[in-house]
C-alpha positions as CSV (number, residue, x, y, z in Angstrom):
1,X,0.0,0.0,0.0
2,X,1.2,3.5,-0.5
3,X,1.0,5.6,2.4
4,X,0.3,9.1,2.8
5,X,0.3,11.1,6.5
6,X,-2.6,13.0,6.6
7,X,-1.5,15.2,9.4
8,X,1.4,16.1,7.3
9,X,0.6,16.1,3.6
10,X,-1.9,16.9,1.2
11,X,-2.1,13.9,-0.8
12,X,-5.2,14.2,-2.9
13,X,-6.0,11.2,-5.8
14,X,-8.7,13.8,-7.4
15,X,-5.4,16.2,-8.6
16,X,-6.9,18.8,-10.3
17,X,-10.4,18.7,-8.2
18,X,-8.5,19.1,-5.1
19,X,-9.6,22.9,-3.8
20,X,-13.9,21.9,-4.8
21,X,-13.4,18.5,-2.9
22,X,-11.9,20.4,0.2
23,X,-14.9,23.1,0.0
24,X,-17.2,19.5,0.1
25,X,-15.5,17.7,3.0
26,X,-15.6,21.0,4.8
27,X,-19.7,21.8,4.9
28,X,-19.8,17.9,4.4
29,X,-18.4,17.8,8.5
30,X,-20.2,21.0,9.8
31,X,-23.3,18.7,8.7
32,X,-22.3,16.0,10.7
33,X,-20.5,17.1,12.9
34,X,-21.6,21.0,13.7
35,X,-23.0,19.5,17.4
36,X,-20.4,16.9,17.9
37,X,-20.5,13.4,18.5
38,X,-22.3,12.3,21.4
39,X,-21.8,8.4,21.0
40,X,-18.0,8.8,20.1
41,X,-17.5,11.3,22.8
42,X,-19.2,9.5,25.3
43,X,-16.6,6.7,25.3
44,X,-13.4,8.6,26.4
45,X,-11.4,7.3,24.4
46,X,-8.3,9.9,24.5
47,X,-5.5,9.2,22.7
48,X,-6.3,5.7,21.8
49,X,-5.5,4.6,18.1
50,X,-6.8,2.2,15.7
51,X,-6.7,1.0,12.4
52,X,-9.6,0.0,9.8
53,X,-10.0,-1.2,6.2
54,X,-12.2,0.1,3.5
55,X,-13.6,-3.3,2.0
56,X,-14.9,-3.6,-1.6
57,X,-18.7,-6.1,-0.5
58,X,-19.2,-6.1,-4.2
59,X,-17.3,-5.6,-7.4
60,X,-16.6,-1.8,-7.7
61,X,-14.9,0.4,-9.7
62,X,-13.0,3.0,-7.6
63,X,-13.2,6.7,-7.5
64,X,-12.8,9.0,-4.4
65,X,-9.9,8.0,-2.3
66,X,-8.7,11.2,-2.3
67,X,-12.0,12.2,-0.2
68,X,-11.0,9.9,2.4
69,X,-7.9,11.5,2.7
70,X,-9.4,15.2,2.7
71,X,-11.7,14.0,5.4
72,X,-9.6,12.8,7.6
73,X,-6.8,15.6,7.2
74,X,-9.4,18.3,7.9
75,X,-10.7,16.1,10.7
76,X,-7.2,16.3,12.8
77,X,-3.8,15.4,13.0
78,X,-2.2,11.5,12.7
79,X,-4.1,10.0,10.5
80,X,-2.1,7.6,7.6
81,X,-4.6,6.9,5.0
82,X,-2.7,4.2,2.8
83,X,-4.2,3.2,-0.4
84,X,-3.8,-0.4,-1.9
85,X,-5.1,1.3,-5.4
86,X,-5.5,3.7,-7.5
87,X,-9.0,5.8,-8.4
88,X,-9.9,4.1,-12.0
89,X,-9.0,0.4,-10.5
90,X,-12.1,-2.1,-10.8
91,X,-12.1,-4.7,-7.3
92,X,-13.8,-7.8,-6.7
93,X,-16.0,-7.9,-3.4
94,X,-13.7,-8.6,-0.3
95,X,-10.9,-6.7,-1.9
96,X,-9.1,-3.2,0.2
97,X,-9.3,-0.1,-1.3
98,X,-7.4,1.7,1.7
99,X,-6.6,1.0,5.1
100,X,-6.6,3.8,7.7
101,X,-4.7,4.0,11.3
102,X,-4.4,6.7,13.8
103,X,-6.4,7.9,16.8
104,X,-9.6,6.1,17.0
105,X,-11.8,9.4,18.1
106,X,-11.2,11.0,14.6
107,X,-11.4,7.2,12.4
108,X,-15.2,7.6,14.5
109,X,-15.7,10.8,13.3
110,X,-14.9,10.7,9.8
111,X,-16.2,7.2,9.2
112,X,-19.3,7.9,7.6
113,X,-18.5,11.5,6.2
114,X,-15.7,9.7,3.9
115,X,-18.1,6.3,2.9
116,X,-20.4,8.4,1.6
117,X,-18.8,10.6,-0.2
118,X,-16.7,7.6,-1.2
119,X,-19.4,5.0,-2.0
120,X,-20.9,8.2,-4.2
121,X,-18.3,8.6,-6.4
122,X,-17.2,4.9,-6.7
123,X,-21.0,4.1,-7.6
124,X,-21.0,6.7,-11.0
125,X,-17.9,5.0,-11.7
126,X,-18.6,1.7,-11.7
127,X,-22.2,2.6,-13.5
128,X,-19.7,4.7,-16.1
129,X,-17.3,1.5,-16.4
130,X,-20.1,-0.4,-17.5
131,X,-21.7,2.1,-20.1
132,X,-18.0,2.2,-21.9
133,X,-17.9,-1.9,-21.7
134,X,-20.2,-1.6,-24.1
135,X,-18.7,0.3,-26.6
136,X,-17.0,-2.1,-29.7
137,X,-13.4,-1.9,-29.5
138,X,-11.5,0.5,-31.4
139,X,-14.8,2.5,-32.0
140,X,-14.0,6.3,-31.5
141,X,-17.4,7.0,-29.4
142,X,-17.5,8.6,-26.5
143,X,-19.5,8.2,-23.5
144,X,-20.1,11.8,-21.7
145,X,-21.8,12.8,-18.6
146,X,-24.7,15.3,-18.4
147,X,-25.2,18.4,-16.1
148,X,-27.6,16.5,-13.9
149,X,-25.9,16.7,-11.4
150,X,-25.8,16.9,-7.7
151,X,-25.9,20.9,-6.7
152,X,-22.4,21.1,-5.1
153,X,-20.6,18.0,-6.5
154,X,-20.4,18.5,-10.1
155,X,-16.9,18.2,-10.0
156,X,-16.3,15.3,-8.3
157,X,-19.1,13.3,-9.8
158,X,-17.7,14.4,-13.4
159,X,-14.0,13.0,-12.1
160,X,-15.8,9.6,-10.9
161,X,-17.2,9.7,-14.5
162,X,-13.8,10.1,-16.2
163,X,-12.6,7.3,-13.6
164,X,-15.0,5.3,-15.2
165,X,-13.8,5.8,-18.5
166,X,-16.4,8.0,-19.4
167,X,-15.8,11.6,-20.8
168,X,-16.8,15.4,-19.9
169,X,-19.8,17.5,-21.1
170,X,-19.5,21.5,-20.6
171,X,-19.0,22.2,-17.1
172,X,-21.3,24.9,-16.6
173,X,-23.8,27.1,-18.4
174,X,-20.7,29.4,-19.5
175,X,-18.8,26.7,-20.8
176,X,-19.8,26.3,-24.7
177,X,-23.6,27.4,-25.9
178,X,-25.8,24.8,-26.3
179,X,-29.4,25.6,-27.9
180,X,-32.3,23.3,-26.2
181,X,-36.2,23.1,-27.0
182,X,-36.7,26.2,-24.5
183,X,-34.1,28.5,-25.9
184,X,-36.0,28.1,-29.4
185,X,-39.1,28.3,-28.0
186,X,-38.0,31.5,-26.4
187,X,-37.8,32.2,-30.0
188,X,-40.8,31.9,-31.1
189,X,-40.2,28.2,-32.2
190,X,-37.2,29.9,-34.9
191,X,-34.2,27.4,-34.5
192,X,-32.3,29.3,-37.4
193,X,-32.9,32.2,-35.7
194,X,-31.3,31.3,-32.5
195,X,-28.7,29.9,-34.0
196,X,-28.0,33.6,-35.9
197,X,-28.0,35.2,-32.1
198,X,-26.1,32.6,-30.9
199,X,-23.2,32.9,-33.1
200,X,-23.0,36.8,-32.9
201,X,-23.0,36.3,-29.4
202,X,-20.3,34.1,-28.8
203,X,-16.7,34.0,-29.2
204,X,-15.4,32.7,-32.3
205,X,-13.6,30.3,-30.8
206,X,-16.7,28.6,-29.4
207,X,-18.8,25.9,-31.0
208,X,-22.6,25.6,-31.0
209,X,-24.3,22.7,-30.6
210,X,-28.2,22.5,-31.0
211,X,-30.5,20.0,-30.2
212,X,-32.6,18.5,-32.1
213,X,-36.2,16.9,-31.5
214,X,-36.9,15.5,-35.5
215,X,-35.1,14.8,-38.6
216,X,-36.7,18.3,-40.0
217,X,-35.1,20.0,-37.0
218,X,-31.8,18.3,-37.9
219,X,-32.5,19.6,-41.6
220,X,-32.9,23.3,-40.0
221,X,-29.9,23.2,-37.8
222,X,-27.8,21.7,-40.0
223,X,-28.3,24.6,-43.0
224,X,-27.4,26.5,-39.8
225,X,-24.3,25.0,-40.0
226,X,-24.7,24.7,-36.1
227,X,-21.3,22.1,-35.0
228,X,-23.0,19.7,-32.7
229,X,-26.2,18.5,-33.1
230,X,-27.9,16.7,-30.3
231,X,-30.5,14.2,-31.4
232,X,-32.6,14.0,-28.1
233,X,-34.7,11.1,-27.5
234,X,-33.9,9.8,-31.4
235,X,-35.0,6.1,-31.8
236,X,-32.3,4.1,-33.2
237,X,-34.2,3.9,-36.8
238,X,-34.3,8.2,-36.6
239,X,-30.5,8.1,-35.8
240,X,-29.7,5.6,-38.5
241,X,-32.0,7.9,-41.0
242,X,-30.1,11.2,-38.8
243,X,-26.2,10.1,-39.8
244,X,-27.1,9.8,-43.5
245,X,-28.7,13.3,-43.7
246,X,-25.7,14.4,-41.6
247,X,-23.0,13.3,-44.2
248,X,-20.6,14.0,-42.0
249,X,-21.6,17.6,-41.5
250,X,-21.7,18.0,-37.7
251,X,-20.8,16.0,-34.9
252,X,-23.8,14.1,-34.1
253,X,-24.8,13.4,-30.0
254,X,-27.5,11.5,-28.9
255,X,-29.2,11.9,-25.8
256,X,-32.5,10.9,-23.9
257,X,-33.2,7.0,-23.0
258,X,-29.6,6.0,-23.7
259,X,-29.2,2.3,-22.1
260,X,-26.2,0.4,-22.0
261,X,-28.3,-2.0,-24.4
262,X,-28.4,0.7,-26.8
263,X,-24.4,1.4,-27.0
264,X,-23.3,-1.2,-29.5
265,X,-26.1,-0.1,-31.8
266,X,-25.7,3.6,-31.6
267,X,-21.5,3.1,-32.3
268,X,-22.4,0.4,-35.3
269,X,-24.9,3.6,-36.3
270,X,-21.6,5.9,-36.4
271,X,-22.9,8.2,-33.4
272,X,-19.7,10.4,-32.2
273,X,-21.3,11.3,-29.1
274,X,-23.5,9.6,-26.5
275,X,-24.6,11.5,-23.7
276,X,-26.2,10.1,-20.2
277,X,-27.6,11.9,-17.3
278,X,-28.0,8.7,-15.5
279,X,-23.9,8.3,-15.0
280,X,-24.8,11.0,-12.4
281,X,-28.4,11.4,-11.6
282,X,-29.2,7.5,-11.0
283,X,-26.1,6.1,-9.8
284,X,-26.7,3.4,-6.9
285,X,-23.9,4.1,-4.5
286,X,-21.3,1.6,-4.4
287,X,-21.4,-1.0,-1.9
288,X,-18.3,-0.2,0.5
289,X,-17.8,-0.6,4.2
290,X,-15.3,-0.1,6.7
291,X,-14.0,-2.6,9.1
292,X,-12.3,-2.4,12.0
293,X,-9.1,-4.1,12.7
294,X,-8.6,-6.0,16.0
């Protein structure tokens, strides 16, 4: 296992997400711990330490072990978090994903602050893991997360994705424009038009994407010459029909009702693009406890 002091370092597995997953674990133990803990308290323990496993009970893929080390670094000092893998590492049941040691109070304190925020981000990337299974090999199509997200976690729920294997979508509302059914409608139902204000708008640099409800739509957006087109809730007969009027014109997306069953079929189809708000929104957490060594 590799070892990182807690008390001493700021090891953090999410990298790049480090500063939004610090800002999480910090409101994340107000919440649970803003009046204490009256059970841990209660048993004096001092300075007793202890040590405890984070046990795999079914097969997982892993992301968020650098949450159980920004929990228990903001929690106190002495804590060695040692990891026997790496975030992106798929583990039978039974298998460790870290072991922790240090004063038993704080292990108390932070147990279920870091499982859940754990078991949350392990449980989109396992979902994620199983989405790209599907994909033939060698295709170049992309599974991409959504923005339905959880208010306050997009970050880290996006880096679970891409521990999964799955890819990116803008990150926020500022990130790229992207026209959907309300933005026409607001409008007046003119797609071509708000393509035309959306491309005065933006920087040149930036590329639209549109989506689309029918093959007429596509038609419309297309003569727009919009770059993305986002065929939302497209049967796969309308995206077979959608790639051929496409030629190659846009990158084509597809979105809406997207099961892993569908996958194969939508890269065979030649789909560049599949995007699925379930990686985030419907994720079952993954099934991950910690045990206490005797």
């Amino acid at each position: 296992m590799s070892e990182t002091d807690i008390g001493a370092g700021t090891c953090n597995s999410a990298g790049a997400i480090g500063f939004a997953l610090d800002q999480v674990v910090v409101r994340a133990i107000a919440e649970d711990l803003g009046a204490g803990d009256v059970t841990t308290d209660a048993l004096s323990l001092g300075s007793q330490t202890g040590s405890a496993l984070f046990v795999a009970r079914a097969r997982v893929t892993v992301a968020g072990l650098g949450c159980v080390e920004a929990v228990f670094r903001q929690l106190g000092e002495g804590v060695r978090v040692s990891q026997a893998c790496k975030d992106g590492t798929t583990l039978e049941a039974g298998k460790v994903l870290c072991r922790v040691d240090g004063p038993m109070r704080i292990l108390l304190y932070g147990e279920r602050i870091a499982l859940n925020l754990l078991q949350r981000l392990s449980g989109i990337a396992t979902l994620t893991a199983h989405y790209v299974a599907q994909v033939p090999e060698n295709s170049p199509m992309r599974i991409c997360d959504t923005r339905k997200t959880t208010p306050g976690l997009r970050a880290l729920e996006r880096y679970a994705v891409r521990c999964g294997g799955g890819h990116s979508h803008r990150d926020s509302l500022g990130a790229a424009p992207m026209l959907k059914d309300n933005h026409i409608a607001a409008c007046g139902g003119d797609l071509a038009l708000a393509v035309a204000r959306v491309r005065a708008y933006a920087p040149h640099t930036a590329r639209i994407t549109c989506e689309v409800d029918t093959l007429a739509q596509l038609a419309c957006a297309l003569d727009a010459r919009v770059d993305i087109a986002l065929l939302d809730n497209f049967s796969d007969e309308a995206v077979k029909e959608a790639v051929q009027l496409n030629s190659g014109r846009a990158v084509l997306e597809v979105s809406g009702n997207v099961t892993p069953e569908r996958i194969g079929t939508l890269a065979s189809l030649g789909v560049n693009i599949v995007s699925v708000g379930a990686l985030t929104h419907s994720a079952a957490a993954a099934d991950i406890g910690m045990d206490w060594l005797a």
